[in-house]
C-alpha positions as CSV (number, residue, x, y, z in Angstrom):
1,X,114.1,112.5,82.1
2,X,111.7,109.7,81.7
3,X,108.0,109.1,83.0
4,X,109.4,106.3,84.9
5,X,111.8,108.3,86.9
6,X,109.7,111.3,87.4
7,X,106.8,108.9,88.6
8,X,109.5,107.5,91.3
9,X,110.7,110.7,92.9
10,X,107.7,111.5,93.0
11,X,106.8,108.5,95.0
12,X,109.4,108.6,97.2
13,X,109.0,112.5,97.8
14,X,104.7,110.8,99.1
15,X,106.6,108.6,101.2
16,X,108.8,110.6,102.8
17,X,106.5,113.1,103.7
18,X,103.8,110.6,105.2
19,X,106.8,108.9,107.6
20,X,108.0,112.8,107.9
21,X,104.4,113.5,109.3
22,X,103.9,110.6,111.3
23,X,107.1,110.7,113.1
24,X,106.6,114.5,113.9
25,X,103.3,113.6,115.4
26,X,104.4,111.4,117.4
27,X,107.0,112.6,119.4
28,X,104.9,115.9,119.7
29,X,102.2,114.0,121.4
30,X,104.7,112.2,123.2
31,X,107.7,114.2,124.0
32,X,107.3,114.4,127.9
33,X,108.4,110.8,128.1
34,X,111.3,110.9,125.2
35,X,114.9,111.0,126.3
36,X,117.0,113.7,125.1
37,X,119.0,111.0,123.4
38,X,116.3,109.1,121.7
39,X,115.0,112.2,120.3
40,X,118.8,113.2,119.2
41,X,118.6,109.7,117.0
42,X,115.3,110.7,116.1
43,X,116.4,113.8,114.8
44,X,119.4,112.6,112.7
45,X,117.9,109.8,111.1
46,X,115.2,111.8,109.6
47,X,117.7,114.2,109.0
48,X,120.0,111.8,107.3
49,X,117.6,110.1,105.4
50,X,115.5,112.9,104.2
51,X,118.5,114.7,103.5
52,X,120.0,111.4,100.8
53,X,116.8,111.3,99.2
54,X,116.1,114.5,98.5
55,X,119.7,115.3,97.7
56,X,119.5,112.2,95.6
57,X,116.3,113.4,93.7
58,X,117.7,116.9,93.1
59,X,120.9,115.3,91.8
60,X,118.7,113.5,88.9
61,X,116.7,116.7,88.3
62,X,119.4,118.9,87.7
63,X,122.1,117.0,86.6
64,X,125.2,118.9,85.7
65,X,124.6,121.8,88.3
66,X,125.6,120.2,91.4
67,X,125.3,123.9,93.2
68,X,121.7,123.4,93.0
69,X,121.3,119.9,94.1
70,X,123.6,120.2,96.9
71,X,121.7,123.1,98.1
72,X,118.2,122.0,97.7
73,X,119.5,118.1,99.1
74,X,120.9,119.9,102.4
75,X,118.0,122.6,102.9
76,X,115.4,119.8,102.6
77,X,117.2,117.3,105.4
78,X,118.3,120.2,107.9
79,X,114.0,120.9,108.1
80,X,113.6,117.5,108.1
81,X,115.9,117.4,110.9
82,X,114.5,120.6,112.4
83,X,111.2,119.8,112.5
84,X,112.1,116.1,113.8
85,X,113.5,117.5,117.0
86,X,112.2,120.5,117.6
87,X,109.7,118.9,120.2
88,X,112.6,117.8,122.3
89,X,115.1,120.3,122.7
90,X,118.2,122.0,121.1
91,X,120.3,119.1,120.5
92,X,118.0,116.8,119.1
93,X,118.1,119.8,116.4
94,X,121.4,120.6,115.9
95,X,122.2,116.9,115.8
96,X,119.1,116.5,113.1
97,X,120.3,119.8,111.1
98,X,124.0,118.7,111.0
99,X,122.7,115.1,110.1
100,X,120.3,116.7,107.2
101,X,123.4,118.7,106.2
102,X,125.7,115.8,105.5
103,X,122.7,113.6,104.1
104,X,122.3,116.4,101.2
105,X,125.7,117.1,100.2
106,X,125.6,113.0,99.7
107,X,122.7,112.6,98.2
108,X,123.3,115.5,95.6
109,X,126.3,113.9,94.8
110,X,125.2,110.5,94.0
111,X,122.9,111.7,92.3
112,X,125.7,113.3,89.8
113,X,126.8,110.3,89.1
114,X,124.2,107.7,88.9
115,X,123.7,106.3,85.2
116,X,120.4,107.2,84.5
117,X,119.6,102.9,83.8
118,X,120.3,103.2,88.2
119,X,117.6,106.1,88.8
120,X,114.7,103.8,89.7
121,X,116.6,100.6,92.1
122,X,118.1,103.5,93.6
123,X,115.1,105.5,95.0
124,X,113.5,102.4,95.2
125,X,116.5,100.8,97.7
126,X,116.3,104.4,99.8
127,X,113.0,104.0,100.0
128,X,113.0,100.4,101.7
129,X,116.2,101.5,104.0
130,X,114.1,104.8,104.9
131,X,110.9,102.6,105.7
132,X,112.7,100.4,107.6
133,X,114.4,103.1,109.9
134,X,110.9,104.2,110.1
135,X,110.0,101.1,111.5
136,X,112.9,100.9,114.2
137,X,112.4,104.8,115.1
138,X,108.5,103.5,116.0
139,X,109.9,100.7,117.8
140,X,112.4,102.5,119.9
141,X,109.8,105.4,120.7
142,X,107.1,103.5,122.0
143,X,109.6,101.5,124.6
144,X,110.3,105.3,125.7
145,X,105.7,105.7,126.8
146,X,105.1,104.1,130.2
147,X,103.1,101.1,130.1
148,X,100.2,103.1,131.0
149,X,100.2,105.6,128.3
150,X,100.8,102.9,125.6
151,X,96.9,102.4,124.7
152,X,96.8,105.2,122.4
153,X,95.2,105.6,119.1
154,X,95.2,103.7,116.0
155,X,97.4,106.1,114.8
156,X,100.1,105.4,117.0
157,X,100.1,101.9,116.5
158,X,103.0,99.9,115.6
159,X,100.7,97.4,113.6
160,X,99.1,100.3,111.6
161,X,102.6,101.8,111.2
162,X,103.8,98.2,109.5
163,X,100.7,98.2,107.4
164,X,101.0,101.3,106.4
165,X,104.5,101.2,104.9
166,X,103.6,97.7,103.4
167,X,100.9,99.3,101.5
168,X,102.8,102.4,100.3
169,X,105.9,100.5,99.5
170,X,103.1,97.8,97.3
171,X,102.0,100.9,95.6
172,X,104.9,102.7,95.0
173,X,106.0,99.1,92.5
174,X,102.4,99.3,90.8
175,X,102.7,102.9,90.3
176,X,106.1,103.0,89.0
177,X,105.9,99.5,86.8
178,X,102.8,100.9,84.4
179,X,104.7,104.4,83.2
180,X,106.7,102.5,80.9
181,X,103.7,101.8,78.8
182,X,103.1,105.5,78.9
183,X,106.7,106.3,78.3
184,X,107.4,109.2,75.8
185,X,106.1,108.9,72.1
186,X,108.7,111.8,70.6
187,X,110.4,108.8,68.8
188,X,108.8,109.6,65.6
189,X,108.5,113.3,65.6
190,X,110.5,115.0,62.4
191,X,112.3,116.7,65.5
192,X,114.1,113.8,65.7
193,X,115.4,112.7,61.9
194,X,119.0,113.7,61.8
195,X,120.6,114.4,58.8
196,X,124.2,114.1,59.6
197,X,126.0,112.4,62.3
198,X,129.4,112.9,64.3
199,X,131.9,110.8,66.6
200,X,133.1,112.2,69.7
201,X,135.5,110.1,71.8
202,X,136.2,110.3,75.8
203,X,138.9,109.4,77.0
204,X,140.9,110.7,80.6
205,X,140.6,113.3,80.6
206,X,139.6,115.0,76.9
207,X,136.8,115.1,74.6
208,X,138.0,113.9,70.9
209,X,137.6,115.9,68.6
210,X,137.8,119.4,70.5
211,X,136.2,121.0,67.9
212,X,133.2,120.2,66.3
213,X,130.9,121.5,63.2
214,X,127.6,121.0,62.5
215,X,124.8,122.4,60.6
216,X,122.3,125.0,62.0
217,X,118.6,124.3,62.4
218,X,119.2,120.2,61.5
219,X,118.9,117.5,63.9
220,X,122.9,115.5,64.0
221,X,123.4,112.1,65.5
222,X,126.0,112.1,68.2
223,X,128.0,109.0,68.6
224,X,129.3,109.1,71.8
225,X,132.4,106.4,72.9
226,X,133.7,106.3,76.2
227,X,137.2,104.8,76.2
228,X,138.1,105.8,79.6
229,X,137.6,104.1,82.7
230,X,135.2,106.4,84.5
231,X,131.5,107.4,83.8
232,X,131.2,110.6,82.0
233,X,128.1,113.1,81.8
234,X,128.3,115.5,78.2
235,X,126.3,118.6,78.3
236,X,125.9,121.4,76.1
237,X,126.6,124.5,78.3
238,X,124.1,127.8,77.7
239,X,121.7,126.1,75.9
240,X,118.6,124.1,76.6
241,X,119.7,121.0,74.4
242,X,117.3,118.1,73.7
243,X,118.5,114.9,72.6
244,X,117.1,111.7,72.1
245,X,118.1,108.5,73.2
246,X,118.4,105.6,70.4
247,X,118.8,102.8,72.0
248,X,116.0,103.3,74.9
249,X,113.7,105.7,72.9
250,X,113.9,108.5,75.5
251,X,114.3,111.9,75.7
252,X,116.9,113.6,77.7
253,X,117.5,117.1,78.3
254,X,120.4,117.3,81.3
255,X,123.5,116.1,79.5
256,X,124.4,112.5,78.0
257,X,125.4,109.7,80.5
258,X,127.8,107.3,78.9
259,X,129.2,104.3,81.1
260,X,133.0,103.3,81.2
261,X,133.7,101.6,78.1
262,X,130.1,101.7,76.3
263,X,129.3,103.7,73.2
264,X,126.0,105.7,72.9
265,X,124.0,106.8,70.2
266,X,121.9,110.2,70.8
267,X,120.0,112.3,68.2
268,X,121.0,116.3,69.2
269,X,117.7,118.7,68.3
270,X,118.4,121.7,65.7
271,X,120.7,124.5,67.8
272,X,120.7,127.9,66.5
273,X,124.3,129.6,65.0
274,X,127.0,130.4,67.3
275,X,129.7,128.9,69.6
276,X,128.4,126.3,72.5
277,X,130.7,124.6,75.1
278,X,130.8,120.8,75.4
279,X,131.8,119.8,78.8
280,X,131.6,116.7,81.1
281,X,129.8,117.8,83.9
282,X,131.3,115.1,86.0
283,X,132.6,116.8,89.7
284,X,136.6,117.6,88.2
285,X,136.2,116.1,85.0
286,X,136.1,119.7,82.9
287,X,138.8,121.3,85.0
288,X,140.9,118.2,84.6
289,X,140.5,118.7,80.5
290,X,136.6,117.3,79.7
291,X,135.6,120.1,77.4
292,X,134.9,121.1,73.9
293,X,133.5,123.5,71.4
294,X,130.6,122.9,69.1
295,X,130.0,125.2,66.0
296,X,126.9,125.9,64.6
297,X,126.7,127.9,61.8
C-alpha cells in the first residue's frame, strides 16, 4: 500500500472521529429536547456513514480477506451507531447498530473491489458526503433546542461546526497531496532486479497457465493480462508476497489488481521452495475457476 493511501485513511479515520465526538456531545448535552425520531436519524447516519468508511478502509487494508474487513467495517459502524443514540433511547440504537451493520458489510466490500488508482477520490468523496451529513445532522438538531436554550457555546455553534469541517477538509488535500514526494524509494533495491519473467493470462473465469515454475530465492517479473471483462485481484495464498509495481514504482503486498482489459507488469520478491496457490481473491472468482499453482523449487 502506498504512503498516499495510508496518509488518507488515516485522515479520514481524524475526521470521523472529530464529527463522531462532536455529534455525541451534542445530543448528550441536549437530549431532553431531541425527538425520538430525530435521534433515530441521528443514529443511523452515523451508523451508516461510519460504518462505509471504515468498512471501506478495512477493505483496502486487507484486501483479499473479506472476513476481516466485513467484520472490522460492521463492528466499527454498530458503536458508531451505539454510541450516537445511546443518549436518546433504545431505538435510536437499534436503528444506529442495524444502520452501522449494513454500512460495514458495504463498505468492506467496496473496498474488495476498488482499483487501488480509486483508493484516494474514494475516501476523499466519503469524506465530503460524511461532512456534509454532518452538516445537515447540526442543522436539523439545533431546530429540535427551544429558542431559549439556543445561546450555547462556541462549541455548539453551527458557524464553528462549518469552519471546522472547511478546515479539516483544507487539510486533509495538503496532507494527502505532499506523500507522493515521500512515496516509497524500494525502486532500486537489488530486492527488486528480476532475473526471469512469466505471462499469466485472466480470462472468465481461469488463470493461464495453471501451473507455473519459477526459480527459488530470485526475484521473477510477472506479466499479468487481463482479457476478461471484470476486474481481478491475484494473490499468492500462505505467503507474505511482495511485489513491486513497474509502472507506478510502488510496492504492494495484498495481491495484484489488474483492470478489465489492461496488462500489468509486477516484479514478485524471492519465495522460498515449495507449492503456493495463485488465486483471484475477487468475492466468487476462485470458486468459479480463478486459481493456480506456483512452483518454487
Amino acid at each position: 500500500m502506498s504512503q498516499i493511501v495510508k496518509a488518507s485513511i488515516m485522515m479520514s479515520g481524524f475526521m470521523v472521529l472529530i464529527f463522531l465526538l462532536l455529534i455525541m456531545r451534542f445530543t448528550l448535552r441536549n437530549r431532553i429536547h431531541i425527538s425520538q425520531m430525530a435521534g433515530m436519524l441521528v443514529a443511523m447516519t452515523m451508523g451508516m456513514m461510519v460504518g462505509l468508511i471504515a468498512g471501506t478502509a478495512a477493505g483496502v487494508i486487507f484486501k483479499g480477506d473479506i472476513f476481516v474487513s466485513t467484520v472490522l467495517g460492521l463492528l466499527t459502524g454498530m458503536t458508531a451507531g451505539f454510541l450516537s443514540g445511546v443518549w436518546i433511547g433504545v431505538m435510536a440504537v437499534i436503528d444506529g447498530m442495524l444502520s452501522g451493520l449494513m454500512g460495514g458489510m458495504m463498505g468492506a466490500m467496496l473496498g474488495e473491489m476498488l482499483p487501488p488508482h480509486r483508493y484516494v477520490l474514494i475516501f476523499k468523496l466519503m469524506v465530503l458526503l460524511f461532512s456534509g451529513n454532518i452538516l445537515i445532522l447540526f442543522y436539523m438538531l439545533r431546530q429540535q433546542i427551544p429558542p431559549y436554550k439556543k445561546h450555547g457555546s462556541w462549541f455548539e455553534n453551527s458557524i464553528f461546526a462549518v469552519t471546522l469541517m472547511f478546515i479539516l477538509f483544507t487539510g486533509y488535500n495538503v496532507i494527502v497531496h505532499r506523500i507522493p514526494f515521500t512515496a516509497v524509494q524500494q525502486q532500486d533495491s537489488p530486492l527488486f532486479q528480476a532475473v526471469s519473467q512469466v505471462e499469466i493470462t485472466a480470462r472468465e473465469f481461469m488463470i493461464q497457465p495453471g501451473h507455473i515454475n519459477i526459480d527459488a530465492h530470485q526475484p521473477v517479473t510477472l506479466i499479468v493480462q487481463n482479457r476478461g471483462r471484470f476486474d481481478h485481484n491475484f494473490k499468492i495464498m500462505g505467503v507474505h508476497a511482495r511485489f513491486h509495481d513497474l509502472q507506478d514504482r510502488s510496492v504492494i503486498d495484498k495481491g495484484l489488481y489488474t483492470i478489465a482489459g489492461t496488462e500489468k507488469r509486477f516484479t514478485l520478491a524471492p519465495l522460498k521452495p515449495g507449492l503456493y496457490e495463485f488465486v483471484c481473491t475477487i468475492p466468487g472468482h476462485r470458486e468459479a475457476g480463478m486459481y493456480g499453482v506456483i512452483k518454487v523449487s
